[in-house]
C-alpha positions as CSV (number, residue, x, y, z in Angstrom):
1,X,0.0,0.0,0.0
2,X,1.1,3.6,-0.9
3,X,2.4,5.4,2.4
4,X,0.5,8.4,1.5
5,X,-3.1,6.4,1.9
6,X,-5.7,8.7,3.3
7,X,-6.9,7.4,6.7
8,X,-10.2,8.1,5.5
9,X,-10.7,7.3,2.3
10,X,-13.2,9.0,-0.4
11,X,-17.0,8.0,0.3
12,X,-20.2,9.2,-0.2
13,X,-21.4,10.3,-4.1
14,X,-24.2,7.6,-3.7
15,X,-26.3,9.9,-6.1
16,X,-24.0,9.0,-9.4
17,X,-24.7,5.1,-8.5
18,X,-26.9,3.5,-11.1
19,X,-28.1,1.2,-8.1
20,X,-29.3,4.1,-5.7
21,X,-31.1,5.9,-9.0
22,X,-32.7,2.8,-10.3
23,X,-33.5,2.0,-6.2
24,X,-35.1,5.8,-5.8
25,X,-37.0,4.9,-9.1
26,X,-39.0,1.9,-7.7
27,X,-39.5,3.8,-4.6
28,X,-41.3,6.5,-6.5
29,X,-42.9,3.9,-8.6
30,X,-44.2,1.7,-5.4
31,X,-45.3,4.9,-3.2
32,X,-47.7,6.1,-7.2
33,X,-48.5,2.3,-7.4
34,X,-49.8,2.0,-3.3
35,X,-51.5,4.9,-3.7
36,X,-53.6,3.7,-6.4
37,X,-54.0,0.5,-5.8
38,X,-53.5,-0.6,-2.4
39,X,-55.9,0.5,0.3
40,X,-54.7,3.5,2.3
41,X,-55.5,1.5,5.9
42,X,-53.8,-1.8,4.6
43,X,-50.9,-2.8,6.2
44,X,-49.1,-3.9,3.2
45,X,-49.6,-0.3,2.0
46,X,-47.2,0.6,4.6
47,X,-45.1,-2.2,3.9
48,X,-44.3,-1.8,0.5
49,X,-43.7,1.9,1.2
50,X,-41.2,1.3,3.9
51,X,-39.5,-1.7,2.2
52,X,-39.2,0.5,-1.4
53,X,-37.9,3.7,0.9
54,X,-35.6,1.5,3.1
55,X,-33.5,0.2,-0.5
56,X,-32.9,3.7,-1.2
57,X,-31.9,5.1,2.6
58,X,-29.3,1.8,2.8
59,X,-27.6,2.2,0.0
60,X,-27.0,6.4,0.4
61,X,-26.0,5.5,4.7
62,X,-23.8,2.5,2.9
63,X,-22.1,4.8,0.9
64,X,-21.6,8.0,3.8
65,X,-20.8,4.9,6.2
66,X,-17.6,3.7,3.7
67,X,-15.1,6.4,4.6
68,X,-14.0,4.9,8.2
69,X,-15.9,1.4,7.4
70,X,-16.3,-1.0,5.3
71,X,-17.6,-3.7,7.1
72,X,-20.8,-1.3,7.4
73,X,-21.4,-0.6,3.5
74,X,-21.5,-4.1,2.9
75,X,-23.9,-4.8,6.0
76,X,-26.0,-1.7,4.6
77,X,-25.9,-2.6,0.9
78,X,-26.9,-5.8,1.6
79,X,-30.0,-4.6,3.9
80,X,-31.3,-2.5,0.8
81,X,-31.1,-5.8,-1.5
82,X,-32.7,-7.3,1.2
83,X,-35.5,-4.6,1.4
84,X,-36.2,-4.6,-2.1
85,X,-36.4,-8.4,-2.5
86,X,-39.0,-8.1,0.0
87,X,-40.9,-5.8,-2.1
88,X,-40.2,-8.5,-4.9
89,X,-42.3,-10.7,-2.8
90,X,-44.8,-7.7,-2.5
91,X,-45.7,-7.2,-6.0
92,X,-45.5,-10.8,-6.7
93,X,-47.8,-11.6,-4.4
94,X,-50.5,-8.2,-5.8
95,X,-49.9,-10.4,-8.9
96,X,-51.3,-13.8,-7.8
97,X,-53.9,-12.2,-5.2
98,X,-55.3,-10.5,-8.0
99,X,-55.4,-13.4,-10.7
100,X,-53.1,-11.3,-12.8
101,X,-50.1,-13.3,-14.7
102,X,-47.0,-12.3,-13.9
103,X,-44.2,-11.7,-17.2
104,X,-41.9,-14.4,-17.5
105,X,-38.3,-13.7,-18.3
106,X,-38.7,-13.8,-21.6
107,X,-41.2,-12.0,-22.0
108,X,-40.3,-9.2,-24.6
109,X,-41.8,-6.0,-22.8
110,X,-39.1,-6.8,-20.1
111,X,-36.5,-5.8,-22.3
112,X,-38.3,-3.3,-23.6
113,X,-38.5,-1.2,-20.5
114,X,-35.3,-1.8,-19.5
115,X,-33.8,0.0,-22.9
116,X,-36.1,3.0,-22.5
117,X,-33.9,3.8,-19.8
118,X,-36.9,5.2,-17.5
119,X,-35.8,8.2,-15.2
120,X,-38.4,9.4,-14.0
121,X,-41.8,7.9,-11.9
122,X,-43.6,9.9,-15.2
123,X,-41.5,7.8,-17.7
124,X,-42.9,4.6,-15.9
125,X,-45.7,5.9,-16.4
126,X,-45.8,6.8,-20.0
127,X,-44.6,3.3,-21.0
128,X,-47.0,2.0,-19.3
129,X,-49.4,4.0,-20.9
130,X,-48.2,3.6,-24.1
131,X,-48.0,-1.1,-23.6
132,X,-51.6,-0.2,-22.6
133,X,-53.0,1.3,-26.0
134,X,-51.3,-1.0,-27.8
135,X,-52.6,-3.8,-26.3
136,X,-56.1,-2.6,-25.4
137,X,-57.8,-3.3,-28.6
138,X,-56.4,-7.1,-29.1
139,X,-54.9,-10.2,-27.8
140,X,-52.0,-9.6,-25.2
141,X,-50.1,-12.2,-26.5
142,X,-47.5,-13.7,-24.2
143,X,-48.7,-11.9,-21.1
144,X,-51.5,-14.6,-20.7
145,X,-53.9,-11.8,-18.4
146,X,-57.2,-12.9,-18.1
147,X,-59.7,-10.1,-19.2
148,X,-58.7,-6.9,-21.5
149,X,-55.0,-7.2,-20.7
150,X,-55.7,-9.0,-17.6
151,X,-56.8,-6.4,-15.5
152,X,-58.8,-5.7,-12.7
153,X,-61.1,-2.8,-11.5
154,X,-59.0,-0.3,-9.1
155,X,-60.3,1.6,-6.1
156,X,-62.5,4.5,-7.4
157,X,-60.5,7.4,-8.9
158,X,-56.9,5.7,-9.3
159,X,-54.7,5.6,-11.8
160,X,-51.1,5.8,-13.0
161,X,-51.5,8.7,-14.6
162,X,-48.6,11.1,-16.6
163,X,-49.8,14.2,-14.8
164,X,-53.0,14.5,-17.0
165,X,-56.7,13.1,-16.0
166,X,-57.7,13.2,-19.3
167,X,-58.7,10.0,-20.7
168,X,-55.7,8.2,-18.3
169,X,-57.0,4.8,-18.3
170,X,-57.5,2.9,-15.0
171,X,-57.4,-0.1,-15.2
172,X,-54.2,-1.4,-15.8
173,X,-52.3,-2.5,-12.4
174,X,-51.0,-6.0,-13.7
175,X,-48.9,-3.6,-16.4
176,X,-47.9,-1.2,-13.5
177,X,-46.9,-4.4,-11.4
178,X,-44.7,-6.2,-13.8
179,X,-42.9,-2.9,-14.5
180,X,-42.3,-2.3,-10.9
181,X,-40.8,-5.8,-10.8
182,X,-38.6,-5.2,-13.3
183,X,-37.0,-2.2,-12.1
184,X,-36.5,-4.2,-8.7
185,X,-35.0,-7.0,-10.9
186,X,-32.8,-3.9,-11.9
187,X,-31.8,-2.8,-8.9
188,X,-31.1,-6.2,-7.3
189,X,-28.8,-6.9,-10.0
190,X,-26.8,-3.9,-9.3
191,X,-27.0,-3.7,-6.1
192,X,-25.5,-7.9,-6.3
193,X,-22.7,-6.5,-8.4
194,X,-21.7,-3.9,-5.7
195,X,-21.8,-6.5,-2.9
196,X,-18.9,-8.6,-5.1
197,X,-17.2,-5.3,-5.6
198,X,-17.1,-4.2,-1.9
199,X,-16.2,-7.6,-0.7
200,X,-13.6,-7.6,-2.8
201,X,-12.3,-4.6,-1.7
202,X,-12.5,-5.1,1.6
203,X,-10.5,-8.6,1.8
204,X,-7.6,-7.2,-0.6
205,X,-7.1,-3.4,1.3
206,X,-9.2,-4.3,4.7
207,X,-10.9,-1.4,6.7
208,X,-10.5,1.4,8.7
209,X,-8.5,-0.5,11.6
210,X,-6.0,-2.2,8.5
211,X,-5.4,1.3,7.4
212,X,-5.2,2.7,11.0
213,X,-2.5,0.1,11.1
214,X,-0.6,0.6,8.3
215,X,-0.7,5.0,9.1
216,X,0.6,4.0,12.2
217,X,3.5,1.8,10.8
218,X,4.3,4.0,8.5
219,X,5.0,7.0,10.5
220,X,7.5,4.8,13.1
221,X,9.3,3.8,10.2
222,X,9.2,7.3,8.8
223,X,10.8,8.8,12.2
């Protein structure tokens, strides 16, 4: 190791991380998708909420955390995978409770989303939107809903609207589902990736005590 190795090394800059944006993304997504269709009182409103917000919150405390310690990035990032595979289970679980098909990995609108490279709750949105008319006046072919695209009724006055309330259809929660689940899919990915990386890391250069350490050693044999 270079003698000159900062005792605390660079952290933070969790906003540039594709993992925390695609993260923030299904949080905005999930708190839009609760609020439309999941009852205000239900439990798993709350739930999904809190598991959505907690992906986003422990990967940004990871990455503050990683200047004096490794050990707590990787115990952090790991919590926000955790949290989000939760909210996995979530959607999934909408999905079956409902009667509505969930995509299957090959299914071709799953690659489609992905490469629209979706910043923004609203682009979600629009996508959605835009898988909706297309499909609404035929066969949705590989997505095997039952009904007009497989959907259901929502509660009275939701939607997942694109800022307008004219003619925003509102009835299509299985489309708003699956997309959620493949931005988690995303984000878990990611997020998997950075685990590898940090671990990495931290058995080759160590932590905050390592470098302590080597500082330390450094300086005796310096005077």
């Amino acid at each position: 190791m270079a003698q000159n190795e900062p005792l605390i090394q660079k952290h933070g800059g969790y906003r540039s991380l594709r993992s925390f944006q695609i993260a923030q993304l299904v949080y905005d997504v999930t708190v839009r998708f609760c609020a439309r269709y999941i009852g205000p009182r239900s439990r798993t409103h709350d739930q999904m909420v809190q598991a959505a917000r907690s992906g986003v919150q422990n990967i940004a405390e990871g990455s503050q955390a990683s200047g004096t310690s490794k050990k707590t990035e990787l115990k952090l990032t790991n919590v926000a995978r955790a949290s989000l595979e939760e909210l996995r289970l979530d959607y999934e679980d909408f999905l079956r409770q409902h009667k509505l098909a969930q995509w299957t990995a090959t299914d071709p609108r799953r690659q489609e989303l992905i490469d629209r490279r979706c910043a923004t709750v609203n682009d979600v949105a629009a996508w959605v939107r835009e898988v909706y008319e297309r499909e609404r006046g035929g066969h949705c072919g590989q997505s095997g809903l039952s009904g007009p695209c497989g959907q259901v009724a929502p509660h009275a006055g939701s939607s997942l609207s694109t800022g307008s309330t004219k003619s925003t259809p509102s009835t299509y929660p299985a489309l708003a589902a699956n997309a959620a689940l493949v931005l988690i899919a995303v984000a878990c990915s990611l997020l998997s990736r950075q685990l590898a990386a940090q671990a990495k890391a931290f058995e080759q250069e160590g932590g905050f005590t390592e470098r302590l350490y080597r500082t330390r050693t450094n300086r005796r044999q310096s005077q």
